[in-house]
N, C-alpha and C positions, 0 to 999 in steps of 0.2 A: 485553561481549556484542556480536555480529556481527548488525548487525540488517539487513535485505535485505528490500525493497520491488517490487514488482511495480507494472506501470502504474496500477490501477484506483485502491488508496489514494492516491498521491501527487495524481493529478487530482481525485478527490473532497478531497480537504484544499484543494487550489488552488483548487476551485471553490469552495469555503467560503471563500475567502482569511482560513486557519487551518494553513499549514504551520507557521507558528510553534508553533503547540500541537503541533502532532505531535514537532519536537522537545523541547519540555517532556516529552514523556510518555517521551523517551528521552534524560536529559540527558547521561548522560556516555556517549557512543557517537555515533557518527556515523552516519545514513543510507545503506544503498548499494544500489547498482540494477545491474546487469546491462547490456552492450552492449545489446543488442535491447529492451530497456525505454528507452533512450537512444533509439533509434531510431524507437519508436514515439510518443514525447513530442515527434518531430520534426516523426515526421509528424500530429500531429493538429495540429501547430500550422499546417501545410500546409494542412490542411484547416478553419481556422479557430475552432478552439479555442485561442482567448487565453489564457484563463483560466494554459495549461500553461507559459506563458512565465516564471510566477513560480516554477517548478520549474528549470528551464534557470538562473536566475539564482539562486536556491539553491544550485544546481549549483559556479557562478563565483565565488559569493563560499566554497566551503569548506564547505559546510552538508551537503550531498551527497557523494557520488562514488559514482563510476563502477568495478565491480569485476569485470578482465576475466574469462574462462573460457580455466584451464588445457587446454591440448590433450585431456587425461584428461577432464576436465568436458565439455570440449564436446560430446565423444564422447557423453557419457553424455545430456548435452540431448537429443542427436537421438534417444535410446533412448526417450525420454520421449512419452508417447500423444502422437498427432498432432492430436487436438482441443485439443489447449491451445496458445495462443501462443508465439511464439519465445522472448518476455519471461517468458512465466511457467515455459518448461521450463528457462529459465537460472538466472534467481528460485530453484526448488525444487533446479536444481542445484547454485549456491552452496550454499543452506540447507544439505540433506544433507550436502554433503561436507565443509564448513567448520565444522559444526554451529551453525547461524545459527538465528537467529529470521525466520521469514519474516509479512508483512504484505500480504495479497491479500483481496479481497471479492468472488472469482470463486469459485462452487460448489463447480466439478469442481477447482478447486487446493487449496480447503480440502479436498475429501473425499478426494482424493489423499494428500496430508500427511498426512492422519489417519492413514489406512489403514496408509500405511509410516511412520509413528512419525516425521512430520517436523515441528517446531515451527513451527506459525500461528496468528496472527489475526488475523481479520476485522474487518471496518470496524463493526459494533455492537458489539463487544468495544472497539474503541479508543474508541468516542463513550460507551460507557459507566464507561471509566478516567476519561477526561477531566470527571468530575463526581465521580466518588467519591475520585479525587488532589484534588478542591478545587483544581484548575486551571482551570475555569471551572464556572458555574454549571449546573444543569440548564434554565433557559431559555437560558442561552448554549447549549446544545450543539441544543437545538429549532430554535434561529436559525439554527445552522450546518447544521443537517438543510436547513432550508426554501434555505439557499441553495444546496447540493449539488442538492437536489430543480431548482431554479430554472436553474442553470449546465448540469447534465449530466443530468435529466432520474434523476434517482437514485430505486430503489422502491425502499421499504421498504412490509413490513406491517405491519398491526397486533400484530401475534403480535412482532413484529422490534422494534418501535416500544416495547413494552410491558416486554420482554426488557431493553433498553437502559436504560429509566426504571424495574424493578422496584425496590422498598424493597432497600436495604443488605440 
């Protein structure tokens, strides 16, 4: 399975320093990410978000990659609404055309995907695998919310909060 990541899950896991779990929840498949997702894990590090440094070394040691956009694809990015990031119209354009599973906790990419029948989810869909796989605990995944919350200023609601921890 082709699984394809957008900026926002990868930094919410770093900021958790919990990418490790994110590959648990995908073990035999590798992460990949888009030039322009590349780009912009660049620049927040520019901008002094640490935290994303642990993704960049991800990256190097193999855990990651990078998966460019065929001419055809590119194309098709820029066809893609111009409110969504560079990252995420390349994200949604692997996905479709590759048929990938895409990984965003941006609104307008989940509600996009949806709409066109594109495989995603979202950041409480993956905090909620990761207790019900018994790969960490559900106060493990509380601790990893509070430090998302702490690193990158992460909202969740209650309604989100409740969703994530509902009974099996």
């Amino acid at each position: 399975m082709l699984v394809i990541s957008d900026t926002n899950i990868l930094g919410s896991f770093a900021a958790g320093e919990a990418l490790h779990l994110l590959f648990r929840l995908f073990p035999n498949t590798s992460i990949s990410f888009p030039p322009a997702v590349h780009q912009e894990l660049q620049t927040g590090l520019i901008y002094g978000q640490t935290h994303l440094e642990s993704i960049l070394q991800a990256l190097d040691d193999g855990k990651l990659q990078i998966l460019p956009l065929s001419e055809n694809e590119q194309s098709f990015a820029q066809g893609l609404p111009k409110q969504l990031n560079a990252g995420e119209r390349e994200a949604i354009t692997i996905s479709k055309n590759r048929h990938g599973q895409l990984l965003s906790n941006d609104k307008q990419v989940v509600r996009y995907c949806r709409q066109n029948n594109i495989r995603v989810v979202d950041l409480p869909f993956l905090l909620r695998l990761l207790w019900k796989r018994k790969i960490v605990s559900q106060d493990e995944v509380r601790a990893l919310i509070d430090k998302m919350k702490a690193v990158e200023n992460l909202q969740l609601s209650q309604k989100t909060i409740a969703i994530i921890f509902a009974p099996r």
